[in-house]
N, C-alpha and C positions, 0 to 999 in steps of 0.2 A: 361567839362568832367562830364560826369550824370552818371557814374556806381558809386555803392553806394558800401561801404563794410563789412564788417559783424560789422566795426566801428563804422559804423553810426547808428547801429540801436541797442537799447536797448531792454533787455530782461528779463522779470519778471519773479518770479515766485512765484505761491501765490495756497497754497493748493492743493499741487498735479498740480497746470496749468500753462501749461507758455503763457506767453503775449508776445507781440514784439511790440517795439513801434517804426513804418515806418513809414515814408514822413507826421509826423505831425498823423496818427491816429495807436488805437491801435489794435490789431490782437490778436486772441487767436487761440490756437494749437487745436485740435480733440475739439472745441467746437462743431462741427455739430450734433459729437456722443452726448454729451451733452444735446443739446439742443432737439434733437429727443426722450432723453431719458424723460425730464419733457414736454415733448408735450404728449408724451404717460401718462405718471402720469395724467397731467391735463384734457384729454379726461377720465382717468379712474375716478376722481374726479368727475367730469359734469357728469359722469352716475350711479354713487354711489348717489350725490344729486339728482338726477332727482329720481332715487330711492324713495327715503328718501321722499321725498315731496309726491311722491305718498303715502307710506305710512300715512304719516299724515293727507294726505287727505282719505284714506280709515277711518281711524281709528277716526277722525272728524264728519264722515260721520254715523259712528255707533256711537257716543256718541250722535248725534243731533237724534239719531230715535231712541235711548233706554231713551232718556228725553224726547221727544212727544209721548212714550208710556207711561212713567209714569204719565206725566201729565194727558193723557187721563183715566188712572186706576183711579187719585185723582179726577177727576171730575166726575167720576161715583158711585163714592162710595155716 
């Protein structure tokens, strides 16, 4: 007999989620929604840093030629 019944299978629940633990692994309920939600965060993350790097690269970029102007002012004098 293989039908299983609400017996066999155990059921967590941890922070708002529930788990089922069936035929040896575990299962979680509306993880998909979950999961789509920190894929979206992390694609917003990757382009906040990608940002940010630019930034630091502009702003890099104007400290290295407001110091090769200065230097060049000190050696003229």
């Amino acid at each position: 007999m293989n039908d299983q019944s609400e017996y066999d299978k155990v059921k967590l629940k941890l922070n708002e989620k529930v788990f089922t633990f069936d035929d040896g692994k575990w299962h979680g309920e509306n993880i998909t929604n979950d999961a789509c939600i920190l894929l979206k965060e992390k694609q917003h993350l990757i382009e906040e840093n990608n940002y940010l790097k630019l930034k630091v690269e502009v702003l890099l970029n104007m400290l290295a030629e407001s110091s090769a102007m200065q230097q060049s002012r000190d050696q003229n004098k």
